[in-house]
C-alpha positions as a Python dict, from the first residue, in 0.01 Angstrom:
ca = {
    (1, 'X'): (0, 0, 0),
    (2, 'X'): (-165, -133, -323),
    (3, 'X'): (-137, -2, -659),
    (4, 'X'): (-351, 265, -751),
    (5, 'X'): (-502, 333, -1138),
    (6, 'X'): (-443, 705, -1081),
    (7, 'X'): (-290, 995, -898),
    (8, 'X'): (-268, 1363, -866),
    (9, 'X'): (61, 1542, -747),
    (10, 'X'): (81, 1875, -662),
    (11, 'X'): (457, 2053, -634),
    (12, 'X'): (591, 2355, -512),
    (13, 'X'): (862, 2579, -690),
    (14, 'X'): (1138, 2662, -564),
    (15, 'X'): (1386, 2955, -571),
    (16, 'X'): (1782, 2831, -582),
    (17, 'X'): (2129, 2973, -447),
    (18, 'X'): (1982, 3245, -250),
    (19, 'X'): (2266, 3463, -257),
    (20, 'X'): (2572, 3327, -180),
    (21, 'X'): (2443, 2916, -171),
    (22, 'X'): (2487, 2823, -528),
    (23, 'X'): (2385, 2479, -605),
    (24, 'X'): (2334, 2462, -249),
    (25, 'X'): (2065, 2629, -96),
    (26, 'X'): (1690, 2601, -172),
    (27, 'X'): (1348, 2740, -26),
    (28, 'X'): (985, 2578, -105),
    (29, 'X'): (753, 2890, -263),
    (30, 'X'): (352, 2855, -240),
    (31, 'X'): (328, 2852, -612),
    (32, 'X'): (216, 2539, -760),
    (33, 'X'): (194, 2288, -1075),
    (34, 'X'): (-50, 2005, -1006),
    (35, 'X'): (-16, 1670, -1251),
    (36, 'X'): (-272, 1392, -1268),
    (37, 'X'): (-140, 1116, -1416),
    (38, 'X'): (-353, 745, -1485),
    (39, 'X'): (-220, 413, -1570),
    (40, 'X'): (-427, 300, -1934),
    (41, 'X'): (-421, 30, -2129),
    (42, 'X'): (-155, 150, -2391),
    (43, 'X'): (17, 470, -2541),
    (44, 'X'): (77, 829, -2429),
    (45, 'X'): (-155, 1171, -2412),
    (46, 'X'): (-3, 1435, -2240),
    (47, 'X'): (-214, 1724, -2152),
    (48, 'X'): (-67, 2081, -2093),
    (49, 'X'): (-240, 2378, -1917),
    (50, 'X'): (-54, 2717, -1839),
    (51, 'X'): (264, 2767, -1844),
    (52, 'X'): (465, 2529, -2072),
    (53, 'X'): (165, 2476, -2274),
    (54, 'X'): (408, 2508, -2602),
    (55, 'X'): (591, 2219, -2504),
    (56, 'X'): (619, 1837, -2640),
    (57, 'X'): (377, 1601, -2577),
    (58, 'X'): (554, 1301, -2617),
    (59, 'X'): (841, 1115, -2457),
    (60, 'X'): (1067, 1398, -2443),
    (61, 'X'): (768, 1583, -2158),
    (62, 'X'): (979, 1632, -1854),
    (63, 'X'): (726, 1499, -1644),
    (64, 'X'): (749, 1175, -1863),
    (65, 'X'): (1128, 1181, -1889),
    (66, 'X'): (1102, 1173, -1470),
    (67, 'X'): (827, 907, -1493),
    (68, 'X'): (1007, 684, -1654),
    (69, 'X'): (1331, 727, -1441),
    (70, 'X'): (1173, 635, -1185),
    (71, 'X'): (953, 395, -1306),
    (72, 'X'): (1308, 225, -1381),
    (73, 'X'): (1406, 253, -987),
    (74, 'X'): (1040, 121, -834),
    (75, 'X'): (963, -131, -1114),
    (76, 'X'): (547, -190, -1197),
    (77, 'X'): (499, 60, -1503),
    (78, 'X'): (172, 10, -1660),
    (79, 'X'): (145, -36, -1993),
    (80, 'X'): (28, 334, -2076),
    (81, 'X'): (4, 687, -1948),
    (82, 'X'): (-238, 946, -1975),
    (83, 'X'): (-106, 1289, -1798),
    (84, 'X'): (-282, 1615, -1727),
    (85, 'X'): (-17, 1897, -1605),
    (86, 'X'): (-185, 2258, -1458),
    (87, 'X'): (125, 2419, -1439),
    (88, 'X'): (149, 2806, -1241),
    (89, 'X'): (530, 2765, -1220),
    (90, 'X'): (603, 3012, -1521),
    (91, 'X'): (900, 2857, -1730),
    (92, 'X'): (1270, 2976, -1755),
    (93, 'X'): (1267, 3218, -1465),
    (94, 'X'): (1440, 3073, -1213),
    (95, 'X'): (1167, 2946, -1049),
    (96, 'X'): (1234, 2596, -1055),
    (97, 'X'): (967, 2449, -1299),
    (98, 'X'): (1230, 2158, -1465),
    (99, 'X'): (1277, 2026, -1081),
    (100, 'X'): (894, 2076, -985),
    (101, 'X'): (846, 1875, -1303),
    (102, 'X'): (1098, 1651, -1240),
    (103, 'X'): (1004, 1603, -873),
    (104, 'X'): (641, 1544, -986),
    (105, 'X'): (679, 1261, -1234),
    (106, 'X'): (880, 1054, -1010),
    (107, 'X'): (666, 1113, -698),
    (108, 'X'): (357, 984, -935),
    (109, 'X'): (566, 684, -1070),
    (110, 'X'): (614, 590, -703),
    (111, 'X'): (287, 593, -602),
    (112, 'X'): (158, 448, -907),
    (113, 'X'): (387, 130, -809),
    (114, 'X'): (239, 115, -531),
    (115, 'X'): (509, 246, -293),
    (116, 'X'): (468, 507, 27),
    (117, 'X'): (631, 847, -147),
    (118, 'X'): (714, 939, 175),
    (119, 'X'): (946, 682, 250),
    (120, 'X'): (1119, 706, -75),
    (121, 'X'): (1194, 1004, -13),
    (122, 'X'): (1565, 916, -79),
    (123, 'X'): (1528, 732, -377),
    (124, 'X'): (1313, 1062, -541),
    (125, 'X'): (1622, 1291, -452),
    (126, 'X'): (1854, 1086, -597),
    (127, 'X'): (1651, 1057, -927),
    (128, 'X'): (1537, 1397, -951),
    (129, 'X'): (1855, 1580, -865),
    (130, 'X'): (2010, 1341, -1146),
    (131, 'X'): (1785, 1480, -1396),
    (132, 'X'): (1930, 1820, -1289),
    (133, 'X'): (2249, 1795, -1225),
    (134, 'X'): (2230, 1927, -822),
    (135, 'X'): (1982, 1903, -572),
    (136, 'X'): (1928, 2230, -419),
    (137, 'X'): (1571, 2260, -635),
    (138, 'X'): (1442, 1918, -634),
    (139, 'X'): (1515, 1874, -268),
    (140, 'X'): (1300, 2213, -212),
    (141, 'X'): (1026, 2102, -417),
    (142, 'X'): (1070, 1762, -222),
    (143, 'X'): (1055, 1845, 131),
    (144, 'X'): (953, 2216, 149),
    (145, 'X'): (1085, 2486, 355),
    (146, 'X'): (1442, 2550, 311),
    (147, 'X'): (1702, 2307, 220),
    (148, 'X'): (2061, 2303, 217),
    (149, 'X'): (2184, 2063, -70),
    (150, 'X'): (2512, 1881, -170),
    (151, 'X'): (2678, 1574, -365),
    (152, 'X'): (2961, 1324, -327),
    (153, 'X'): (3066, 1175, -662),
    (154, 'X'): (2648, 1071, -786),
    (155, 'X'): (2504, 1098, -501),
    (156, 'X'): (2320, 1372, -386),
    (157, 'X'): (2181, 1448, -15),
    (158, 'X'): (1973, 1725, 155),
    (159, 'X'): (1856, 1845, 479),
    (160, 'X'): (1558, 2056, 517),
    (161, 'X'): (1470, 2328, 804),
    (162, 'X'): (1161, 2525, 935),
    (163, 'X'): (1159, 2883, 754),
    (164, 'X'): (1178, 3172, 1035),
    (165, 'X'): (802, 3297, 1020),
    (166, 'X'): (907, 3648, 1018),
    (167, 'X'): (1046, 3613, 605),
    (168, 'X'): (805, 3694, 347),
    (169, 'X'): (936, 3612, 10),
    (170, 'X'): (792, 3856, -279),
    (171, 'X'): (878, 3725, -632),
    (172, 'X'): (956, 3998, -899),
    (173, 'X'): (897, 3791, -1253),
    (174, 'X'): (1024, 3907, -1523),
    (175, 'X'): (894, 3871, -1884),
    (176, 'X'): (1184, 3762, -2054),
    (177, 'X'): (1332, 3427, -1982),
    (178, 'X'): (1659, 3283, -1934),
    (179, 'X'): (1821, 3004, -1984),
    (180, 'X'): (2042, 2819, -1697),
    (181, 'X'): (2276, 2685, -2007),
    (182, 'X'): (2323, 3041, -2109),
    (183, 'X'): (2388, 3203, -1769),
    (184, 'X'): (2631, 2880, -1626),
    (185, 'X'): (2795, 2966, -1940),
    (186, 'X'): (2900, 3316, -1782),
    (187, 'X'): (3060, 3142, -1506),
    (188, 'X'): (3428, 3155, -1485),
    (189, 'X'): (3652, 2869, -1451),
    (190, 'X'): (3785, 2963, -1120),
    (191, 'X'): (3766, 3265, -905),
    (192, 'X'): (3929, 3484, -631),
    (193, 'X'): (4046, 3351, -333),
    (194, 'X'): (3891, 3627, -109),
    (195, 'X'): (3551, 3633, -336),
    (196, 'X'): (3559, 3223, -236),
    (197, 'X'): (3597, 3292, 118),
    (198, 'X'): (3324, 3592, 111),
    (199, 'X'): (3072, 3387, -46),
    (200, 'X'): (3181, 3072, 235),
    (201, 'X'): (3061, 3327, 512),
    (202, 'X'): (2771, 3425, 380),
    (203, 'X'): (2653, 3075, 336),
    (204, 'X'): (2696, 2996, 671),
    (205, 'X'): (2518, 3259, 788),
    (206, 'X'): (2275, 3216, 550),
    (207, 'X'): (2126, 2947, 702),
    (208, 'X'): (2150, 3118, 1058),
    (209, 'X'): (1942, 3360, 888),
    (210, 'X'): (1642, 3158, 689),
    (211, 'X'): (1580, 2966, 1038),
    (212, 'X'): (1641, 3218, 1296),
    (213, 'X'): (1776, 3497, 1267),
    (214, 'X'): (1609, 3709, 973),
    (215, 'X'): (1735, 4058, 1101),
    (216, 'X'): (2102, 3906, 938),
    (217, 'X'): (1961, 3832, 566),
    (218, 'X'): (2111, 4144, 440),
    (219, 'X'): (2453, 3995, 466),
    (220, 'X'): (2369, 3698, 445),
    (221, 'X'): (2254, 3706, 99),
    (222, 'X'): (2569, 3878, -21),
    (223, 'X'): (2731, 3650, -337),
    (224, 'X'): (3003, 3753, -529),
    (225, 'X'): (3070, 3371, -695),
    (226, 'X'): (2783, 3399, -931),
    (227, 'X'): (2555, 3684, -985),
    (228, 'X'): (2805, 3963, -1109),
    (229, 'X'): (2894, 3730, -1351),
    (230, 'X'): (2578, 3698, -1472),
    (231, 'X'): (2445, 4035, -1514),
    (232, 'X'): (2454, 4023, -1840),
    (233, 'X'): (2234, 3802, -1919),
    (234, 'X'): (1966, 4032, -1682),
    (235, 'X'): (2059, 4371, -1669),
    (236, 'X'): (1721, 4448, -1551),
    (237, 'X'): (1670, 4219, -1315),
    (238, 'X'): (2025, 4240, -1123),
    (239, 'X'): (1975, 4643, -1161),
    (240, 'X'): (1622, 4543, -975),
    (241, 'X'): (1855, 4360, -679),
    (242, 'X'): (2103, 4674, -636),
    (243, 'X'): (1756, 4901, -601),
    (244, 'X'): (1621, 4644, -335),
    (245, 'X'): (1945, 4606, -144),
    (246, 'X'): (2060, 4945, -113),
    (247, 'X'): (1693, 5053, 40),
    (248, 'X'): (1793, 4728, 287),
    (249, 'X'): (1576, 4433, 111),
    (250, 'X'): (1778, 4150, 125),
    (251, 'X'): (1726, 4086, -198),
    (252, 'X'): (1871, 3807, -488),
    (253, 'X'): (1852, 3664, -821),
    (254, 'X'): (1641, 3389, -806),
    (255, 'X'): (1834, 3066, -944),
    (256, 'X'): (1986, 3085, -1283),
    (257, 'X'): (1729, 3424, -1303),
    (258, 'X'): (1568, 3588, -1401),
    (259, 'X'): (1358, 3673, -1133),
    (260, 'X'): (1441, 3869, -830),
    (261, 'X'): (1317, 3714, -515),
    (262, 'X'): (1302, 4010, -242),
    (263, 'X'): (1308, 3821, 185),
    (264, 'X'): (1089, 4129, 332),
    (265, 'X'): (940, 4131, 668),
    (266, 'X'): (570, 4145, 578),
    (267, 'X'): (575, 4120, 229),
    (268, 'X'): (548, 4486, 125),
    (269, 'X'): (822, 4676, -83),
    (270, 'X'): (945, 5038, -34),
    (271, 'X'): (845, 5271, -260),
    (272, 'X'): (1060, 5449, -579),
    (273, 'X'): (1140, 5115, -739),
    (274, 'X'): (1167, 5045, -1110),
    (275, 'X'): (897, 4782, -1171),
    (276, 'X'): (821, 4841, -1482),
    (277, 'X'): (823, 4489, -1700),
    (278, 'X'): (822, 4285, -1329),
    (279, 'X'): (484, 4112, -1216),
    (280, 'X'): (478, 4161, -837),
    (281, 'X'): (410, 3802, -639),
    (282, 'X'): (390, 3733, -287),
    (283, 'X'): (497, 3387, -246),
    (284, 'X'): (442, 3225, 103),
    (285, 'X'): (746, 3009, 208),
    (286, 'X'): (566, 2658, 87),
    (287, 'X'): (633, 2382, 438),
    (288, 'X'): (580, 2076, 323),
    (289, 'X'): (689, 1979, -43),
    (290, 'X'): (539, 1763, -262),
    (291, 'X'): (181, 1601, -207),
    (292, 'X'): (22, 1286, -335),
    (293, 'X'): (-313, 1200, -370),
    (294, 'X'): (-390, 810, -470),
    (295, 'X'): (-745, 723, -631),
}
């Protein structure tokens, strides 16, 4: 494969933890940021539509923070950059816009050295999940579908699986924000033995339920390791999840939050919900991950 001048990426978010797999378990949402990104002569210009459009335009960019990772692992960076993000993925919601961004700058530096994205597949997991600290988001926005995600000492390793096409993820966004910092911060230290073993269970049969067996979500999406803790820091949204659940939604706080991410049938919700300050988005379960274009 030679090395081409420029490149367009286009990522999926993602929606962590689902429930009871915290840090572990990940599914690919049709909801998209697309990044061009040329090799020029010299400098950097980083261009910034939608969401995120407040932030820096320099070296500390995400996207250019993940560039240059990987631009460290595959070797060939040109001598200058000129980036143009369209971003949909709204920030600080759980959504999973750091790892889309992350997962987009080093799929472009990889193709931009000339090297098949697909078969570092590997290599982009391993610097993408570094930038976050787990994998269970970048390995989503990877590889699409859903993902089960864990670590050994630095590395980090992921298997992905076909969505069961009878879940239709609906995404209830918030407009406050939230702050993953702010809500690990909530977490305790250690917790019950029997809340440890609950939230084991559920995991398993989590997965069960993503891939085949969607009647079981309800359970399946049970946690009590991390959301109670963090109702605090979304009152409104984890109020949101008790509403959904008890009308039988499987229904949980989207990674750190604060969205709620209802699993319904056929993507319609019952009726006598609180929606007031939610925006109401059917997100498709996204298959296949990242995508490259070369030009």
């Amino acid at each position: 494969m030679g090395r081409p001048t420029e490149v367009r990426v286009r990522v999926p978010a993602s929606s962590a933890n689902l429930g009871p797999g915290f840090d572990s378990l990940g599914l690919a949402l049709a909801l998209y940021d697309e990044v061009d990104v040329a090799a020029v002569a010299d400098g950097l210009t980083v261009e910034v539509d939608g969401a995120g459009a407040g932030v820096p335009r320099d070296e500390r960019h995400l996207v250019v923070r993940a560039l240059r990772r990987a631009f460290a692992v595959f070797g060939d960076a040109p001598s200058g950059l000129h980036l143009r993000c369209r971003n949909a993925i709204p920030h600080a919601r759980g959504l999973g816009s750091s790892a889309a961004a992350a997962v987009a700058g080093a799929a472009a530096a990889a193709a931009l050295a000339g090297r098949d994205v697909a078969a570092e597949s590997d290599a982009l997991l391993q610097i993408t999940a570094g930038m976050e600290g787990h994998a269970d988001n970048a390995a989503a926005s990877l590889f699409g579908g859903f993902v089960v995600a864990w670590n050994n000492d630095d590395r980090f390793d992921a298997v992905r699986a076909d969505v069961h096409p009878g879940i239709a993820p609906v995404a209830l966004i918030p407009e406050v924000e939230s702050s993953t910092a702010t809500t690990r911060g909530l977490l305790p230290a250690t917790v019950p033995l029997a809340d440890a073993a609950f939230t084991g269970s559920r995991a398993a049969l989590a997965v069960l339920a993503f891939t085949r067996r969607p009647g079981l979500l309800l359970p399946a999406t049970a946690d009590r390791l991390h959301q109670e803790y963090r109702r605090p820091a979304y009152p409104e949204s984890a109020a949101l999840v008790d509403g959904l659940r008890a009308k039988g939604v499987p229904a949980v706080i989207s990674g750190a939050g604060p969205t709620v991410l209802a699993l319904t049938a056929d993507g319609t919700l019952p009726s006598g919900l609180d929606l007031h300050g939610f925006t109401v988005m059917g997100l498709p379960v996204d298959p296949f991950g990242v995508t490259v274009e070369v030009s």
